[in-house]
N, C-alpha and C positions, 0 to 999 in steps of 0.2 A: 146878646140876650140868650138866653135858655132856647128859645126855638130855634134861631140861629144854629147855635151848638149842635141841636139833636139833628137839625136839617144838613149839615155839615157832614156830621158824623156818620150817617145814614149813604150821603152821597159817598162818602170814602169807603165805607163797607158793600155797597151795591155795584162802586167799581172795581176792587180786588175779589169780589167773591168768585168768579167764575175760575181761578187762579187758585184755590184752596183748593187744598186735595187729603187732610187730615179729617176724618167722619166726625171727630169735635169740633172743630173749625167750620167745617160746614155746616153743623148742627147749630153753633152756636149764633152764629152770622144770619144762618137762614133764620132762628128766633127774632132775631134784632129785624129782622129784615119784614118778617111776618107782622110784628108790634106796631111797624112803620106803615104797613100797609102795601112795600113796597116789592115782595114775594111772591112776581107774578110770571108767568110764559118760562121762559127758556133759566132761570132764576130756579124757579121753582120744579121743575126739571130735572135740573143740577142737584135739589134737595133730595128730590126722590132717588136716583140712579146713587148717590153715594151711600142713604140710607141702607138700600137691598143689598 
């Protein structure tokens, strides 16, 4: 199902993102990640310090 999929897709992106080191890549992931809801503590962290 579609939720499946997104719930899936969400879990493979929240577990390689700490692993991304390209500022698109993190930018991008951390959207995805924000849309999920799942862009939280040390995640969102990671967002900020590649931004600056």
């Amino acid at each position: 199902s579609l939720e499946r999929s997104i719930t899936k897709a969400g879990d493979y992106i929240e577990f390689h993102y700490r692993n991304l080191r390209r500022p698109y890549s993190v930018a991008i992931a951390g959207y995805a990640l924000a849309q999920s809801g799942r862009l939280e503590k040390d995640l969102f962290e990671k967002f900020l310090s590649t931004a600056t």
